[in-house]
C-alpha positions as CSV (number, residue, x, y, z in Angstrom):
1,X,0.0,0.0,0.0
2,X,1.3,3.5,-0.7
3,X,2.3,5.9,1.8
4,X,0.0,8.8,1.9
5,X,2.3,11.2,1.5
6,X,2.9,10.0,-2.0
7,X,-0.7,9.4,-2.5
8,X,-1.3,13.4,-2.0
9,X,2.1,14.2,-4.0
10,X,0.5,12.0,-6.8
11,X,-3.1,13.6,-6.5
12,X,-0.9,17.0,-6.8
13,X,1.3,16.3,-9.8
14,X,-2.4,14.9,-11.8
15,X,-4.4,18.8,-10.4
16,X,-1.3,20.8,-11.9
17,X,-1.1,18.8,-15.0
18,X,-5.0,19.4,-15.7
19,X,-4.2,23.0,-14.7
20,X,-1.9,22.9,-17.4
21,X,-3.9,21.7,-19.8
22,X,-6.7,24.0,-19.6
23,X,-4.5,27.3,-20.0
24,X,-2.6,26.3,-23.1
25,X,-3.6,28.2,-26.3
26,X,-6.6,26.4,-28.2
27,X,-4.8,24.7,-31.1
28,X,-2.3,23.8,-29.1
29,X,-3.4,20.3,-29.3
30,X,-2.9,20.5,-33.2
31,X,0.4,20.9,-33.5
32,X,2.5,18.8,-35.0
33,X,4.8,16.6,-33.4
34,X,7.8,16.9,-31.9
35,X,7.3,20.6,-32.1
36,X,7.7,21.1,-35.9
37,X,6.9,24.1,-37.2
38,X,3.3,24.4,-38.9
39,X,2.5,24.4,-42.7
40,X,2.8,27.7,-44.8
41,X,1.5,26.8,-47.8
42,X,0.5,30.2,-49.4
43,X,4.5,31.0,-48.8
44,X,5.4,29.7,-52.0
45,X,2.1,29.3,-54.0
46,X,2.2,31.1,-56.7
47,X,-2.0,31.8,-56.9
48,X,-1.4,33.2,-53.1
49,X,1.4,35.3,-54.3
50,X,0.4,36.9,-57.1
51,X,-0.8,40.2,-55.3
52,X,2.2,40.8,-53.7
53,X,2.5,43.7,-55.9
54,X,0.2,46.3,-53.5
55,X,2.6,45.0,-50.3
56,X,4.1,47.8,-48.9
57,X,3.5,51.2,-47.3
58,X,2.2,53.8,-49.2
59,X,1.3,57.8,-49.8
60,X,-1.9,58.0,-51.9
61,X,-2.4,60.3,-54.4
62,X,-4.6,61.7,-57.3
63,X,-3.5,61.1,-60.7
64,X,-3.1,64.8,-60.7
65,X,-0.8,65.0,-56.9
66,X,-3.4,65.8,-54.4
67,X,-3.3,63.7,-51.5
68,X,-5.6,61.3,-50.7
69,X,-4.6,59.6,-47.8
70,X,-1.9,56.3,-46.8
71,X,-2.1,53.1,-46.7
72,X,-0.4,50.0,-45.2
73,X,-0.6,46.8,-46.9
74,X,0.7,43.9,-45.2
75,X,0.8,39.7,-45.9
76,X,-0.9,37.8,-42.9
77,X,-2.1,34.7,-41.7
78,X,1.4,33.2,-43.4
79,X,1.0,34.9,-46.4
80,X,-2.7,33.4,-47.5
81,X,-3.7,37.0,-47.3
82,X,-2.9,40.9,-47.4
83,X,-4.5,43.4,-45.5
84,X,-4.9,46.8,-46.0
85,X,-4.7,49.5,-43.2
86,X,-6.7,52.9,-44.8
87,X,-6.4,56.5,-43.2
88,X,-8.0,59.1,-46.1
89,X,-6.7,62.9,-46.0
90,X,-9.6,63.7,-43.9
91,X,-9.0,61.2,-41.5
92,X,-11.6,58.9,-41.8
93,X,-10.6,54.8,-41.8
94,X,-11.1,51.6,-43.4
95,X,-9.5,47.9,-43.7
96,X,-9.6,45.2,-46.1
97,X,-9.0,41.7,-46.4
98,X,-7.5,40.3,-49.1
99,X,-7.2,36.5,-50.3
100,X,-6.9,34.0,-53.0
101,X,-10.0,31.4,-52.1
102,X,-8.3,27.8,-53.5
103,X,-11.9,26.6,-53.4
104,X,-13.2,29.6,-56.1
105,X,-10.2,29.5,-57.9
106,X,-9.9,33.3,-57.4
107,X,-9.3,36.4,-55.4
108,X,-12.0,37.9,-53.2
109,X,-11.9,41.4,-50.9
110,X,-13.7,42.1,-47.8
111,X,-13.8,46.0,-47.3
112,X,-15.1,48.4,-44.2
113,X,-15.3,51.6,-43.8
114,X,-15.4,53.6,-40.3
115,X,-18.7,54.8,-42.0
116,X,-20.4,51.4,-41.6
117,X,-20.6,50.1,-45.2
118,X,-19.4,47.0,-46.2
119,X,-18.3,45.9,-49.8
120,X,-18.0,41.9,-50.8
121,X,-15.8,41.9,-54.1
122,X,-16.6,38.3,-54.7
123,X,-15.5,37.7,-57.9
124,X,-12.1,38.7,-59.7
125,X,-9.9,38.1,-63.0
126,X,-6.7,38.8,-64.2
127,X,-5.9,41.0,-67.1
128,X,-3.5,40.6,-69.4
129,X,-1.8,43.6,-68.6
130,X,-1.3,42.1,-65.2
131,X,-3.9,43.7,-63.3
132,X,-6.3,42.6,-60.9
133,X,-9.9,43.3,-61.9
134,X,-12.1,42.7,-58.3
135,X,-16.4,42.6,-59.2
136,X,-19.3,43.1,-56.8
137,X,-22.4,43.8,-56.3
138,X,-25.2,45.9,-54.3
139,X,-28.2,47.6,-53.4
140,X,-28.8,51.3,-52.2
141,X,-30.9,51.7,-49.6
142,X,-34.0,52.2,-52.1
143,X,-33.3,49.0,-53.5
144,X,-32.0,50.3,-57.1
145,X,-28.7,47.9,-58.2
146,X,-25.9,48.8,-58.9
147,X,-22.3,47.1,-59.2
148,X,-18.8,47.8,-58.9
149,X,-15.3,47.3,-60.6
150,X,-12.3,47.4,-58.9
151,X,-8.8,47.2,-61.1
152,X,-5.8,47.3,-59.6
153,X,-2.9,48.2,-61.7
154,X,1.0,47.8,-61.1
155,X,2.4,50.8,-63.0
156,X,5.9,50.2,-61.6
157,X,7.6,48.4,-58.8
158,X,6.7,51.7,-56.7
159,X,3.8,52.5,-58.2
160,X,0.1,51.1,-57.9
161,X,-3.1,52.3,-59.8
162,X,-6.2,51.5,-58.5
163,X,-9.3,52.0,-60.1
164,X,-12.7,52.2,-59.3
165,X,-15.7,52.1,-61.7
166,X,-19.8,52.1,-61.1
167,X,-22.5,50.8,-63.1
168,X,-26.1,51.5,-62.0
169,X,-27.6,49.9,-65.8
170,X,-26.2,46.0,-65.9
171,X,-23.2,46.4,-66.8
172,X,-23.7,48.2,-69.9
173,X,-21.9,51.6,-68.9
174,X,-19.6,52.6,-66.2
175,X,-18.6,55.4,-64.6
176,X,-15.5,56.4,-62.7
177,X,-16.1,56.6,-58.9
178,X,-12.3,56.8,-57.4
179,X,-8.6,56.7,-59.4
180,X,-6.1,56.5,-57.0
181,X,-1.9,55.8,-57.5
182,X,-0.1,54.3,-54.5
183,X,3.3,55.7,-53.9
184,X,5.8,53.3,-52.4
185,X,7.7,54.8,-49.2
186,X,10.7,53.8,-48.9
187,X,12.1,53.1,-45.5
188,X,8.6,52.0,-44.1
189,X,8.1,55.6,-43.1
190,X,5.1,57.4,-43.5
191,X,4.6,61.0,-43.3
192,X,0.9,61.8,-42.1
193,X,-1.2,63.1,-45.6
194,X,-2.3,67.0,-45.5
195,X,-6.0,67.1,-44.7
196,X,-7.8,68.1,-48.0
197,X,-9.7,71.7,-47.4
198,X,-13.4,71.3,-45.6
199,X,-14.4,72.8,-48.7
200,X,-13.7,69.8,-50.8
201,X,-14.3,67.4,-48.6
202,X,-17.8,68.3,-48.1
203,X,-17.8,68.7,-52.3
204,X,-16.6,65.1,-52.5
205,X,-19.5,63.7,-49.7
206,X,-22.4,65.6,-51.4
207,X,-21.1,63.9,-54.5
208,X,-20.3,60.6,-53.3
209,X,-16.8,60.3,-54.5
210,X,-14.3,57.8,-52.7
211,X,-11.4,60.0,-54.2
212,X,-10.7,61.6,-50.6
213,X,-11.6,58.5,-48.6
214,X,-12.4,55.5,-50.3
215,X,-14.8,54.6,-47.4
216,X,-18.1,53.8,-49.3
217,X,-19.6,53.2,-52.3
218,X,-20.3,55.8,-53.9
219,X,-24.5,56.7,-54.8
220,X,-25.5,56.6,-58.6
């Protein structure tokens, strides 16, 4: 029979070890053995890497040099995505998430503005100039359709177009809603944009441009 002083030592060792258990990180369970690292397997695919071209920080601009805001575009999750961090000129905010879905076969975005609307490019192709063309689709809040185009256009190593068209008839015309050229900072500094003038900022929101902000879609 065992002593009771090892019974109790015993009882202690099997507490802490539950203790353990129940504080380490969910997932931890999955890892692999013999504490290998995990997969990355958007590292080196070449689907997952093909908008690598936006990575990086950036001053925004007009085509014509106004500022427009900065952006921060960054891979995460491993590389099997790219986020974008937005501040606009006049301060307001927005993110994206940025993927190639393996099971579509394609590149989606998930946008948000600090304004509260939300934009689901769901569908996307490649150009053959090398751009990324990004499609959705939506409803104002009157229930008239409408759908958007995003392209996004490497003009240069340090320089990104991106593009943004509306159509409120099918598809059969479109109209230009925001043209914007990223400017690579080198250095990973950026300097904080000029605010535009209250005068044209309150131009572009009674217009609905997204040149200043690119923080909703803009109404027909």
């Amino acid at each position: 029979m065992r002593p009771l002083s090892s019974l109790r030592q015993s009882a202690q060792a099997a507490v802490a070890a539950l203790v353990l258990l129940a504080m380490a990180p969910r997932g931890a369970a999955a890892q692999p053995a013999g504490g290998a690292a995990p997969a990355t397997p958007c590292a080196e695919d070449a689907n997952s890497r093909r908008f690598d071209f936006w990575e990086g920080e950036w001053e925004v601009r007009t085509p014509a040099g106004q500022p427009a805001g900065r952006s921060s575009v960054r891979r995460v999750a491993a590389g099997c995505g790219l986020q974008e961090w937005w501040t606009a000129a006049n301060g307001s905010t927005g993110t994206s998430l940025n993927a190639f879905n393996a099971e579509a076969g394609l590149w989606q975005q998930f946008w948000v503005g600090q304004f509260g609307r939300v934009t689901e490019y769901r569908r996307s192709e490649w150009l053959p100039d090398g751009s990324l063309m990004l499609h959705a689709d939506g409803r104002r809040p009157g229930g008239a359709a409408y759908a958007l185009r995003m392209t996004f256009t490497p003009l240069s190593r340090d320089l990104v177009r991106q593009h943004i068209e509306q159509s409120v008839d099918g598809g059969k015309t479109w109209t230009t809603t925001t043209d914007l050229h990223y400017h690579r900072v080198h250095g990973g500094a950026l300097s904080t944009p000029p605010r535009l003038e209250a005068r044209a900022a309150t131009r572009a929101a009674s217009t609905g441009s997204l040149a200043p902000g690119r923080t909703r879609p803009p109404s027909p």
